[in-house]
KEGUDO-25784 format. One line per 3 residues: number of its first residue (from 1); their letters; for each residue z, x, y of N, C-alpha, C. Coordinates in pm, whole numbers, plus 32768, in hexadecimal, padded with zeros to 4 digits. Layout:
NUM = A = Z,X,Y,Z,X,Y,Z,X,Y ~ ...
This chain:
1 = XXX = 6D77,70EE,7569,6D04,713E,7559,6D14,71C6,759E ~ 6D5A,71F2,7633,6D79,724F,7665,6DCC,7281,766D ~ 6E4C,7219,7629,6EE5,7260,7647,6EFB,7259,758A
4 = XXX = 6F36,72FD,7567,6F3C,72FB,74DD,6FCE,72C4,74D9 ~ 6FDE,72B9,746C,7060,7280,7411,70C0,72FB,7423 ~ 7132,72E2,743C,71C1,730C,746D,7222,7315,73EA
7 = XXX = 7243,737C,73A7,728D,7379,7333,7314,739F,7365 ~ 737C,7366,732E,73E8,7380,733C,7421,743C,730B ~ 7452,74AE,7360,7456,7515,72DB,74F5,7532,72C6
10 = XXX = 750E,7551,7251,758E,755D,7220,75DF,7591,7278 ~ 7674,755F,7273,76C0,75D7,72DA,76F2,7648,7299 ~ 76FB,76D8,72D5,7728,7733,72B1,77AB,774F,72D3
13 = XXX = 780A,7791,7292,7887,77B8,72BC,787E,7803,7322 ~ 7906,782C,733E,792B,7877,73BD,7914,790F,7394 ~ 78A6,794D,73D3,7890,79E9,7398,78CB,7A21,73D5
16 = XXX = 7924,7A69,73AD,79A8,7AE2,73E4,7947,7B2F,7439 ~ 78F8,7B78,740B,7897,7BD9,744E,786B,7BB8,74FF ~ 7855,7B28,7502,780A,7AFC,754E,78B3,7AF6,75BD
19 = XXX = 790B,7AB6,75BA,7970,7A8F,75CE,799D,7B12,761F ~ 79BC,7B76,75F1,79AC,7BDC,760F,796D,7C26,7677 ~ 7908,7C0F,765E,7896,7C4F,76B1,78D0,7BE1,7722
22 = XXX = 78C9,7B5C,7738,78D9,7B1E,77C1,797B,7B52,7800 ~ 79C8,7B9F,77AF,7A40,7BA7,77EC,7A16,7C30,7838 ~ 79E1,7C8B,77F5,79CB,7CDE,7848,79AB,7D11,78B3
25 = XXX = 7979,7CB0,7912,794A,7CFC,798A,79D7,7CD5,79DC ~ 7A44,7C66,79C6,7AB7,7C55,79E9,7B21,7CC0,79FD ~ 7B20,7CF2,7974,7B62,7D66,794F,7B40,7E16,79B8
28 = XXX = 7AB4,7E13,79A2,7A68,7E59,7A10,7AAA,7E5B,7A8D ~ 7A88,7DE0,7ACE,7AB1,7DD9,7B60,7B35,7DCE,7B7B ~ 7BA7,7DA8,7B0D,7C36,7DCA,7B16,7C39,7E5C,7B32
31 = XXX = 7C34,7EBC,7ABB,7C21,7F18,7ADA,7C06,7F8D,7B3A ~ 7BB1,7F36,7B8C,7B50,7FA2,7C1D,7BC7,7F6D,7C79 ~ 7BD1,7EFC,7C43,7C47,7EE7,7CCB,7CAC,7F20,7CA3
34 = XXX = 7CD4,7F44,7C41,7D82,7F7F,7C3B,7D59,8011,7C60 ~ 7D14,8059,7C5B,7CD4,80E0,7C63,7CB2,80F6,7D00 ~ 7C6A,8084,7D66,7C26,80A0,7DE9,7CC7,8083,7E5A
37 = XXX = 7D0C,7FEA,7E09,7D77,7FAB,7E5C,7DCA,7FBD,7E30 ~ 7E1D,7FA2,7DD3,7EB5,7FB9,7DAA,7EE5,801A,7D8A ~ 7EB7,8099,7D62,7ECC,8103,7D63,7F14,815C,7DCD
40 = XXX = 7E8E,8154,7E26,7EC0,81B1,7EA6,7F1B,8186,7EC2 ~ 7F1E,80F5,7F06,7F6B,80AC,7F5C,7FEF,80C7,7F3D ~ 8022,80C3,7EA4,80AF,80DC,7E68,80C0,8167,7E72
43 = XXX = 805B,81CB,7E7A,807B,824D,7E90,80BA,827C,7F32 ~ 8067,821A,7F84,809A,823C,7FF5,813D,81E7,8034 ~ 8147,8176,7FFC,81CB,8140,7FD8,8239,81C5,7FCB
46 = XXX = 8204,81CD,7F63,8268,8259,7F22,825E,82BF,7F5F ~ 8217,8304,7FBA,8227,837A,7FE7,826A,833F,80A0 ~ 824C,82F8,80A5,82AD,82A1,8134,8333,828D,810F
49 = XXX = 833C,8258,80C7,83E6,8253,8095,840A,82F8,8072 ~ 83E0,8332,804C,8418,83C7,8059,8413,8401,80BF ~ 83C8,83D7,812C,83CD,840D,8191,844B,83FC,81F6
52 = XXX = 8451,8377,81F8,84AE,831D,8249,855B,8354,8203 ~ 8549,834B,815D,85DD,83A2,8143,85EF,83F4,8178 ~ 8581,8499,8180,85AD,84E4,81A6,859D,8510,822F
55 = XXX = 85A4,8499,827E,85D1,84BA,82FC,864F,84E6,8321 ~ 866E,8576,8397,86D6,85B6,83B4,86F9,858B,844E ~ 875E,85AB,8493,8779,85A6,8503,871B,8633,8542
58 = XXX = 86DF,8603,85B7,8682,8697,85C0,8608,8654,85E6 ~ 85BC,85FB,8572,8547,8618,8561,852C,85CF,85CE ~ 84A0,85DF,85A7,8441,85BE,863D,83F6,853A,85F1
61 = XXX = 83EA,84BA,862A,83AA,8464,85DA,8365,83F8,8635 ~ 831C,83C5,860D,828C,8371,8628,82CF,82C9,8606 ~ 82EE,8259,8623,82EB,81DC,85F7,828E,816E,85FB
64 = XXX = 82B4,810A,85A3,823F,80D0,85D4,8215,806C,8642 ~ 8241,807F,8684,8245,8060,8700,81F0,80B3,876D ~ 81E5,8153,872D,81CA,81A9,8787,81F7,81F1,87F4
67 = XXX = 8275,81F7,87D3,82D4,8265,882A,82BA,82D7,87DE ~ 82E0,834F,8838,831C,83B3,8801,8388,8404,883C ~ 83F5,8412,87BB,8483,843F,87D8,84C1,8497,877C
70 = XXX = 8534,8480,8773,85AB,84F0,8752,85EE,84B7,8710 ~ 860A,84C5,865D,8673,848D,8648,86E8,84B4,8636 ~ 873F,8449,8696,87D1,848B,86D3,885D,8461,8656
73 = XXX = 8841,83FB,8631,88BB,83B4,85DB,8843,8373,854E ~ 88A8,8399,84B4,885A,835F,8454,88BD,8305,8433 ~ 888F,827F,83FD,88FB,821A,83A9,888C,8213,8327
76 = XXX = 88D6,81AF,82CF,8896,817B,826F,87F9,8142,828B ~ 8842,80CE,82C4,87DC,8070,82FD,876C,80B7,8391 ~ 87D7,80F3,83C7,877D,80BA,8465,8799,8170,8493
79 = XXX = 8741,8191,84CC,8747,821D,852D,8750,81F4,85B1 ~ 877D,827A,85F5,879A,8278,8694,870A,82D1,86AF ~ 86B3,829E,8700,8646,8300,871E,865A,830F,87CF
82 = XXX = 8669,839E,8826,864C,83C2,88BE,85ED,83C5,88B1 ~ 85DB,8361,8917,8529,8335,8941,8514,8396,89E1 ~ 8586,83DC,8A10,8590,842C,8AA7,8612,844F,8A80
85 = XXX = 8636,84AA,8B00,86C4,84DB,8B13,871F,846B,8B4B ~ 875B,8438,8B04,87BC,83C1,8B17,8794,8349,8AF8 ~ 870C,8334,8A83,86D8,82BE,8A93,86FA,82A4,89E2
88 = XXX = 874D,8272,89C1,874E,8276,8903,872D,81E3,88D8 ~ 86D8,81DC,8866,86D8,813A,885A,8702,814C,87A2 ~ 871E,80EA,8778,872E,80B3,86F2,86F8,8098,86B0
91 = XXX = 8687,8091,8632,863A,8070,85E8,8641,8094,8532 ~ 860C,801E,851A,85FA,8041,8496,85B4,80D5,8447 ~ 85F0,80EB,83FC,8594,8147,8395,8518,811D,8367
94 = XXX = 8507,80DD,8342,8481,80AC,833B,83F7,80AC,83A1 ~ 8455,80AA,840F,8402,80A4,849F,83B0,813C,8480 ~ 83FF,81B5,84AD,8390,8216,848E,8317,8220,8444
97 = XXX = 82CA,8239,8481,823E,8290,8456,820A,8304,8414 ~ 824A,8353,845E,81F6,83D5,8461,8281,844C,847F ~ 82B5,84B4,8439,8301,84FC,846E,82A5,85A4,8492
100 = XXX = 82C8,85A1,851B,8272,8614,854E,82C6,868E,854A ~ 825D,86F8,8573,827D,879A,8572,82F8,87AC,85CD ~ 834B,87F6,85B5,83B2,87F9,860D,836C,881F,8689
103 = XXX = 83BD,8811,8717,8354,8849,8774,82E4,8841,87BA ~ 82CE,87A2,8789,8288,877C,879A,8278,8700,882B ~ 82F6,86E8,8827,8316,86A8,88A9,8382,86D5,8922
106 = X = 833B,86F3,8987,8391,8768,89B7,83CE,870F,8A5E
């Protein structure tokens, strides 16, 4: 008397349109992320590795460690950085940071 009758209703196919529309906000937020995160991040990749190549004997450089020195000897792999007058240590290329103004450490 209060609860009506329950009809079964046909099933409909899979509407492309609709399908669609739910992929989208996926697609969206891929997006913001390749644009806010992966972007830069590979940009700054790339401008660190150019940095670190064109390191010279001379420069003045920052590690990450937080010294700052002199680099005295270049290899492939590994630089000689004077951390003082008579004080030289060994480190990776990679280690650097930051290459500063000449003159800067006196």
């Amino acid at each position: 008397m209060f609860i009506s009758s329950a009809y079964a209703q046909a099933a409909t196919g899979g509407d492309t349109q609709s399908t669609i529309m739910g992929m989208l906000p996926l697609v969206l937020m891929f997006v913001v992320l390749y644009f806010v995160m992966i972007r830069p991040q590979m940009k700054r990749q790339k401008e660190h590795k150019a940095m670190v190549e064109a390191l010279a004997k001379g420069d003045e450089v920052v590690t990450a460690g937080g010294f700052l020195g002199k680099v005295s000897k270049i290899g492939d792999i590994y630089i000689g950085v004077e951390l003082a007058n008579g004080v030289e240590v060994q480190m990776q290329r990679s280690a650097v940071t930051q290459v500063l103004p000449k003159g800067t450490i006196k």
